[in-house]
N, C-alpha and C positions, 0 to 999 in steps of 0.2 A: 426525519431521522438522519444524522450523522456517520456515515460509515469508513474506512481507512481500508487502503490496502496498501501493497508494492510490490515492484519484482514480476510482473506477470510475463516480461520476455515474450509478450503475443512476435511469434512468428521465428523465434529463435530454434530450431530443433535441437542446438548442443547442448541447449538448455536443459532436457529432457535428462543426459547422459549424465553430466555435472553435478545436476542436481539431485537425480535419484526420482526424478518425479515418474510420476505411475502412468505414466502414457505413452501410447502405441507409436503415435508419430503427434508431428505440430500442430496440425488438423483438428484429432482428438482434444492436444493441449488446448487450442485458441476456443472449440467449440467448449470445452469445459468449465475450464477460466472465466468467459463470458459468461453460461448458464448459472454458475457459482454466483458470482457478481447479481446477475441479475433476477435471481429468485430470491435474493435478499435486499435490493436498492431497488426503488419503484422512482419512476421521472421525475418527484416531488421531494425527494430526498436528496442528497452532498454526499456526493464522494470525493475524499483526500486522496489519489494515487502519487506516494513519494516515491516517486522515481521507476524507471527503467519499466515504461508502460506495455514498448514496443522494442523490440532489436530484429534487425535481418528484414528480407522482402523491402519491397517496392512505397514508396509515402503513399502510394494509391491503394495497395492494400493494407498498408498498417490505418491510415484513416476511416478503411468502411469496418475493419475492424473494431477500430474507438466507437465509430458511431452508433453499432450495436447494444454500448455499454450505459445503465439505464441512470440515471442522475445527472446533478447539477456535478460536474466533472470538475477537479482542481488538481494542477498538477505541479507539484514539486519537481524541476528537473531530478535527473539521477545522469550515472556516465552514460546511460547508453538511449537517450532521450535525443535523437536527432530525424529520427522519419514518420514524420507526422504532422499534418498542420496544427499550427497553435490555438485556430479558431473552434476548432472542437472541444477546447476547453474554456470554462466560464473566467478561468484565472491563471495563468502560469509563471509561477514564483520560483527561486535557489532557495529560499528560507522564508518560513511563516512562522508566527507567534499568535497563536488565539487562544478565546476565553471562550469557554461554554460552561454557563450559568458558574460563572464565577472562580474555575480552574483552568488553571493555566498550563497550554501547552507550549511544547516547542518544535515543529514540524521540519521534517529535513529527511534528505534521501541519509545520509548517512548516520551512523551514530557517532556520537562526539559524545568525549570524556566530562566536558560543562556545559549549559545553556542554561540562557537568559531564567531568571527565575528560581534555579535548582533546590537553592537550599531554602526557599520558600515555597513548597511541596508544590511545580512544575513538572510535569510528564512531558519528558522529549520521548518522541514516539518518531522513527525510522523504518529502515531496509537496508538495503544492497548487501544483507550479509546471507542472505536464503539460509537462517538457523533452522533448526527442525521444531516442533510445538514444545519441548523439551524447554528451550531455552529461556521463554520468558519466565517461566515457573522458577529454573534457577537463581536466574538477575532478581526476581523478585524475592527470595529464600536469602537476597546476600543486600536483602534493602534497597534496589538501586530501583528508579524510579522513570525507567525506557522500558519499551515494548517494539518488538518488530511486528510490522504489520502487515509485512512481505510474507505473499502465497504461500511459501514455503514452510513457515510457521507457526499458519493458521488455515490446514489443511483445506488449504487452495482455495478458501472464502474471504471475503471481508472481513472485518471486524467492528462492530457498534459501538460508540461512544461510550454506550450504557453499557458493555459487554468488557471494556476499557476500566471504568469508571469502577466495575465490580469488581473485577479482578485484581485491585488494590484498594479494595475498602473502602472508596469512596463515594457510592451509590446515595 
């Protein structure tokens, strides 16, 4: 299985405040964030994280952090992608373009106004805007063909390919 996320801020506490997210401290956040992740991504499944994995603390605890996190691991940089070793992930890209079974995405921490593919029914799927779960259902009410896939938006779980693929019709 395929799964996406973003935005998890393992180890940010301002994060918490900013965002509104429903946790006591960073502790709670990092241990939730992870169990989230990982009672839906088993070691034999792909996860997309575009962007901003880790912020704040130490590269020695943001990495046993990552390591915790159960998949084939790919990570999109985001702005705040700098304390962490790279070797924990299987891939580390600014920008991906992939096909699964035949649709095309366009992968990136940010969202952009065009990408590759667009008006050829391409899903550019992002983060770094921590919208609340409201927001894709909007974009998608006004045709537009992004998905944030940043915690924040998908109450603080991943999201499935197939969970993607449904939610604009094309299952």
């Amino acid at each position: 299985m395929i799964y996406f996320t973003a935005d998890l801020h393992l180890n940010h506490s301002g994060i918490i405040q900013m965002c509104g997210r429903p946790f006591a401290n960073v502790e709670e956040m990092n241990h939730t964030l992870i169990a989230n992740i990982n009672a839906r991504v088993k070691q034999h499944d792909t996860l997309y994280i575009l962007g901003d994995v880790a912020h704040k603390g130490t590269v020695k605890e943001a990495n046993r952090l990552i390591a915790q996190i159960n998949g084939k691991k790919i990570l999109l940089r985001g702005n705040h992608d700098r304390h962490y070793d790279e070797c924990l992930f299987a891939d580390v890209s600014d920008f991906l373009e992939v096909n699964f079974d035949g649709q095309h995405f366009a992968l990136f921490h940010y969202l952009i106004e065009e990408w590759p593919r667009m008006w050829h029914g391409s899903i550019h799927l992002h983060g770094h805007q921590h919208n609340k779960p409201e927001h894709n259902e909007a974009m998608r009410k006004q045709g537009l063909l992004h998905y944030d896939v940043g915690v924040d938006a998908n109450y603080y779980c991943p999201v499935s390919l197939l969970e993607i693929l449904a939610f604009f019709g094309m299952e």
